[in-house]
NUTORZA-776472 format. One record per residue (C-alpha): residue in three letters; z, y, x. Coordinates in pm, whole numbers, plus 50000, padded with zeros to 5 digits. Layout:
REM NUTORZA-776472
ALAZYX...
REM end
This chain:
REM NUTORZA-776472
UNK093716077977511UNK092236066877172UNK095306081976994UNK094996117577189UNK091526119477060UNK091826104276701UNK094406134276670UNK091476159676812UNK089406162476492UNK089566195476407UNK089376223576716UNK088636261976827UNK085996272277024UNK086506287377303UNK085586322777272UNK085686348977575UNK087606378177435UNK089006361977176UNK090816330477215UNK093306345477465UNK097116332177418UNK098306355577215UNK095196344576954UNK096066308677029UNK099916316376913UNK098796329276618UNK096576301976531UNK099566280376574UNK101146295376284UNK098426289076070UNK097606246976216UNK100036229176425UNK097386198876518UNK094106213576583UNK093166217876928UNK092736247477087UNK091236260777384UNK091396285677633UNK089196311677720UNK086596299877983UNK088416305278346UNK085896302578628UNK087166275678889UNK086206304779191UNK088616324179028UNK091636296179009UNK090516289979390UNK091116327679479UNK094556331979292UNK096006349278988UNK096476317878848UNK099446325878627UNK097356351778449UNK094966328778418UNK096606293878358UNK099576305778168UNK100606297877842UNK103076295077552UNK104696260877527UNK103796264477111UNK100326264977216UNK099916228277281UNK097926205377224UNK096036233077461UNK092426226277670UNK091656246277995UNK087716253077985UNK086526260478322UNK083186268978423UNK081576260078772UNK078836242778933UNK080996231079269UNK082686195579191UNK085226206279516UNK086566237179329UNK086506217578956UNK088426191979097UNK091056216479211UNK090726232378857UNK091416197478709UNK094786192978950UNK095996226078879UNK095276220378455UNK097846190778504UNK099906208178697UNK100356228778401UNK100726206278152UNK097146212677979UNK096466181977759UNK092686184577846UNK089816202278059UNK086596213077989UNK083416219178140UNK081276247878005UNK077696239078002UNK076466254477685UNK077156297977771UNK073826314077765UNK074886345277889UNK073366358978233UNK076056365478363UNK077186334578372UNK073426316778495UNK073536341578789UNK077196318678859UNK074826290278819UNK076916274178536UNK076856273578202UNK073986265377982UNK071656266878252UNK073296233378376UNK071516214978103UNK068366213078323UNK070636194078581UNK072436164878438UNK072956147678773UNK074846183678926UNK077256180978593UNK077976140878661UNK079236149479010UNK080946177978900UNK082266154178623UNK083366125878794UNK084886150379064UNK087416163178771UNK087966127578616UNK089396112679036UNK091036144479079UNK093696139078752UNK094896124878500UNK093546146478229UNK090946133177998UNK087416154778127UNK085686168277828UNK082126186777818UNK080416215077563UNK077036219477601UNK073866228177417UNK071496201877183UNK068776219077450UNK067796249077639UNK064586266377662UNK061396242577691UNK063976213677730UNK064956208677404UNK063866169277254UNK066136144277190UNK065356119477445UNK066386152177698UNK069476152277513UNK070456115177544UNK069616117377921UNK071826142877971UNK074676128177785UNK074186093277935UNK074126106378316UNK078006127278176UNK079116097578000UNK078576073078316UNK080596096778517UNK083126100378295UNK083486123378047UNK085306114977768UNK084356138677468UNK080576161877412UNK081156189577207UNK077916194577063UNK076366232776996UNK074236219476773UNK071286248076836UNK069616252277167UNK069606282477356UNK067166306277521UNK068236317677856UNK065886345177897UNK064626367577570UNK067946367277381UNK071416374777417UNK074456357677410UNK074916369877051UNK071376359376893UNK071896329377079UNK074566320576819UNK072366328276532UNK068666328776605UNK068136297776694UNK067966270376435UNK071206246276348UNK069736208476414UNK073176194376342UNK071286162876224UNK070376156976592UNK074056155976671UNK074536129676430UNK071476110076572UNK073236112876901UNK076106094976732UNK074086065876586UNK071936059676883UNK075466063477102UNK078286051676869UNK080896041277182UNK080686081177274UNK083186105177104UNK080826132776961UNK082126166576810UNK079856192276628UNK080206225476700UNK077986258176539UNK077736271776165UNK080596254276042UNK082136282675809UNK084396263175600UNK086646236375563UNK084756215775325UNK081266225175546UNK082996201675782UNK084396174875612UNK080516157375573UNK080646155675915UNK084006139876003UNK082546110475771UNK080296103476104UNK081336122476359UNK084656119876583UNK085556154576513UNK084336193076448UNK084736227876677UNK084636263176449UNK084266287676642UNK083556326076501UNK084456316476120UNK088266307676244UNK088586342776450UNK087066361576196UNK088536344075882UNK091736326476049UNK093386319975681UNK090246301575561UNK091996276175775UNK095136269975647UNK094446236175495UNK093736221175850UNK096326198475889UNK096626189275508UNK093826180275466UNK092496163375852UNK095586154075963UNK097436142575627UNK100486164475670UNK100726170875293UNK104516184375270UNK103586211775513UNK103526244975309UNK100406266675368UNK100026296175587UNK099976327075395UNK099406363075583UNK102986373575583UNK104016335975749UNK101976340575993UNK103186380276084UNK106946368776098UNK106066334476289UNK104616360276580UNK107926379576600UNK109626353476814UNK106876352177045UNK106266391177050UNK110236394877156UNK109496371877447UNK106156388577526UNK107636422477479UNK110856417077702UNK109586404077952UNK107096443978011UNK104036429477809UNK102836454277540UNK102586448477145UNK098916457177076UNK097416425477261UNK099326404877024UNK098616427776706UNK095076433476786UNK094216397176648UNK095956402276280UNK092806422676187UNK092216394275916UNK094906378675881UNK094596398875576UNK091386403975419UNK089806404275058UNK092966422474905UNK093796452674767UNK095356475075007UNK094156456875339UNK092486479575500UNK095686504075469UNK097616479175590UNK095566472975901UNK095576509875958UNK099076513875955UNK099916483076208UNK096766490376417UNK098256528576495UNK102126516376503UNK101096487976762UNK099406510277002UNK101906526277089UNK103516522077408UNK107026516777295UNK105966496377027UNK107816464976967UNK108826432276735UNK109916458876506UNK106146464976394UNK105626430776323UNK108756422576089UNK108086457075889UNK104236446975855UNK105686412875753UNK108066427875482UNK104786444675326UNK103366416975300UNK105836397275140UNK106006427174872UNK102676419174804UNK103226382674757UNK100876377775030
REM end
């Protein structure tokens, strides 16, 4: 267990919307050892079926985390069996969406303000698998935001068995603001993340929120057992190419440029493609792959309008790669 983890230092957020496989495939092109995760799959929904749509996933994916988000420890237990039945190498409890949606579901952040409903639900996933149980949560919500609330929460989640906190470090207001201002209005405390850590050294503790570069994260790691990005890495997914140089010591692996990671797609878009699934969810996340150049916005034009089409196929992705690699890009 100690090695899994020591090897989980650098992940991506879970994003709904965004980190969907074919985002996660990309990614892979760009970092082989960062974690990823899925999208957050609600455990009603694994109960009631479609779980191929929603547990599927590239083998190239992996090392690959299931987030699921619940409030029922029978149905999180049955999303923990079904997570090993498909070879996920971790789940995840969400307890740190604000959106209200998601509070009507009685999950998410809202969960904060019941530690001892997330340590059943907790130590229901840890007996019903073998997978390690992992949690993401807020530093607070609302009027429940001081540190000693924090610790008490994270002591009830430890006891039952989590096995990693990945650490939002900025509270969030469930009524007054949306999801969206919820990731920027309220203020970073990162430093009460790293208090966490000191007062509760045994615990693996991972940062997560307005980490926008590389070296904004290496600081951390000097304390810390590891860092989440979350928006930065969608929005700026090349920023990242010195991942696993740099966290995870693989120095003879050549960097990711923009035309690397077009072409390393193509072998996954032939499978995707062949077997009736359409180009443009793949091709909608190379957006910016390419950004800050001259000539990107053309270039985003012209594979934006060539993927949508309905017939389109690999074939847009190796002659957007082939520009590319006439740019030297």
């Amino acid at each position: 267990m100690d090695d899994v983890f020591a090897a989980h230092r650098f992940s991506v957020a879970p994003m709904m919307d965004y980190t969907d496989r074919h985002f996660r495939v990309l990614m892979r092109q760009i970092t082989g050892r960062s974690l990823l995760y899925t999208e957050m799959v609600v455990a009603q929904a694994l109960h009631h079926g479609r779980r191929p749509m929603l547990l599927a996933f590239d083998p190239s994916e992996k090392p690959l985390a299931l987030q699921v988000g619940g409030d029922d420890p029978a149905l999180l237990a049955q999303a923990a069996r079904l997570a090993a039945e498909w070879n996920y190498d971790e789940i995840n409890l969400n307890v740190g969406c604000p959106s209200e949606k998601v509070q009507k579901g009685r999950f998410g952040a809202c969960l904060m303000a019941d530690p001892d409903r997330v340590a059943h639900c907790v130590a229901a996933m840890a007996a019903a698998g073998p997978l390690p149980v992992t949690v993401k949560h807020r530093i607070g919500i609302d009027a429940l935001d001081s540190f000693e609330a924090l610790v008490r929460f994270v002591d009830c989640v430890a006891a039952a068995g989590a096995s990693r906190f990945s650490v939002h470090a900025r509270k969030a207001w469930l009524s007054g603001l949306d999801p969206k201002q919820n990731r920027t209005l309220p203020p970073l405390r990162p430093e009460l993340v790293h208090q966490l850590k000191y007062e509760r050294p045994t615990l693996r503790i991972e940062l997560n929120g307005g980490l926008q570069h590389l070296d904004d994260c290496l600081p951390h790691l000097q304390q810390l057992d590891g860092v989440m990005v979350g928006r930065a890495v969608y929005d700026h997914p090349l920023r990242w190419r010195r991942v696993d140089q740099d966290l995870f010591g693989q120095r003879e692996q050549p960097e990711a440029t923009a035309s690397s990671v077009v072409r390393g797609l193509i072998p996954y878009a032939e499978r995707w493609c062949t077997n009736g699934g359409r180009l443009w969810p793949i091709a909608r996340h190379l957006v910016q792959v390419v950004e800050g150049v001259r000539g990107a916005r053309h270039w985003r034009r012209q594979l934006g309008e060539a993927a949508g089409a309905k017939t389109a196929g690999p074939e847009v992705l190796d002659a957007s790669a082939r520009q590319l690699e006439d740019q030297g890009l």
